[in-house]
Steps between C-alpha positions, in 0.01 A plus 500: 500500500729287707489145560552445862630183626363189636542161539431239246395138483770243443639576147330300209765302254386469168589187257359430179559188358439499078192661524261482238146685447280566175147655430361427188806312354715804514760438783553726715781370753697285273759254771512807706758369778671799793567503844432832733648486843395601798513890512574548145362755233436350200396773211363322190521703170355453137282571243136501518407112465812360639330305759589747765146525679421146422812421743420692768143306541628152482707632745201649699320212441221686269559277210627069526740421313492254210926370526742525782519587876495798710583537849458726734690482822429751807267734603127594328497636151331827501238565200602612181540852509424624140474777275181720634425440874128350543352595826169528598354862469321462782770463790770709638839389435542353893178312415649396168729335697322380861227367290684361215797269572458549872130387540547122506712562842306449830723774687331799701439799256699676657805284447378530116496852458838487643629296236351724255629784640854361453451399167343844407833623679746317319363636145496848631092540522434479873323868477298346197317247718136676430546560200313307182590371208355788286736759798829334356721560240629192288822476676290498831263239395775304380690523875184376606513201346874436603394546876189307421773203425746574776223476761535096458878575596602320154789310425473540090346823275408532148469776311380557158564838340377662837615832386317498101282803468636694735667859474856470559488663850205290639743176331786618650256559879428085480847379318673686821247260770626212289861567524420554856355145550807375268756693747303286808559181334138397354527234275358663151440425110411778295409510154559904380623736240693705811840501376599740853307271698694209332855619561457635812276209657557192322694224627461340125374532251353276164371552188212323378362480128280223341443338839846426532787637733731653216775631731565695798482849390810651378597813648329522775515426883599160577595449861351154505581162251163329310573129387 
């Protein structure tokens, strides 16, 4: 699958300010402070339990946070894009999308199923557009998700382990979209295991463990500088 181009919102900066977020008295984001630019691809790397997930909702704004700032300058956040895509069994993947993030807009339908159409297009599934849920493989479902988000023409994406339990080649069929989107400047912080992804993608890159920011990564990509 290719990732075609298109045009983005205004590019979300990200700045974290000694952010701080617990459940349970265990802390999860422990004075978490970093600053994404506009256009960058932040990776974020760890063990299970670093805090790694945790981040990317505060960022979202799925979870408040207890300590500390965010903000978000830009374009719209897209929805977190996670581990198993959850669409609706029941509609095709252009419905997934006209009647999903593209309902609330009081445009002519056929102005919508334009702007599915080019989101279908830019994740390489316009000849999918009839086809269900139960008709797609995981990669698939998964690119449906990413053009369910680039229908809002986003300015920021998050990504949590979007390629975990998937065979290598359907991985490899949605890590190649998201270096596409990378390549056309999206905005992006993605939480994964994908070492390839990382070096080839990344504009940085940190480690997190224990809720904290340890260090950017050694030995790997780092086109970008973190505070």
């Amino acid at each position: 699958m290719d990732a075609a181009q298109g045009t983005e919102a205004d590019g979300v900066s990200v700045t974290l300010a000694h952010v701080e977020k617990s459940f349970g008295g265990v802390r999860a984001l422990d004075d978490v402070s970093l600053s994404v630019g506009a256009g960058t691809v932040l990776c974020v790397i760890g063990p299970p339990g670093a805090g790694k997930s945790t981040l990317l909702r505060c960022v979202g704004g799925l979870e408040t946070i207890d300590r500390g700032t965010i903000r978000l300058d830009g374009g719209p956040v897209a929805p977190l894009i996670g581990e198993r895509a959850d669409l609706p069994e029941a509609m095709t993947a252009l419905q997934q999308i006209i009647e999903g993030p593209l309902s609330g807009l009081k445009r002519p339908r056929r102005q919508l199923v334009a702007a599915a159409m080019a989101a279908l297009e830019r994740v390489g599934l316009a000849d999918r557009r009839d086809a269900y849920p139960a008709e797609l493989s995981g990669a698939e479902r998964q690119c449906v998700a990413i053009a369910r988000a680039l229908a809002v023409r986003p300015g920021l994406m998050l990504f949590d382990a979007p390629t975990a339990g998937l065979e290598p080649d359907e991985a490899g069929a949605v890590l190649e979209v998201m270096r596409g989107l990378a390549a056309g400047g999206m905005t992006m912080i993605v939480v994964t295991d994908a070492l390839d992804f990382v070096r080839a993608a990344a504009s940085a890159v940190i480690f997190m463990d224990e809720g904290k920011i340890v260090a950017p990564a050694p030995g790997l990509a780092m086109r970008a500088g973190l505070p």
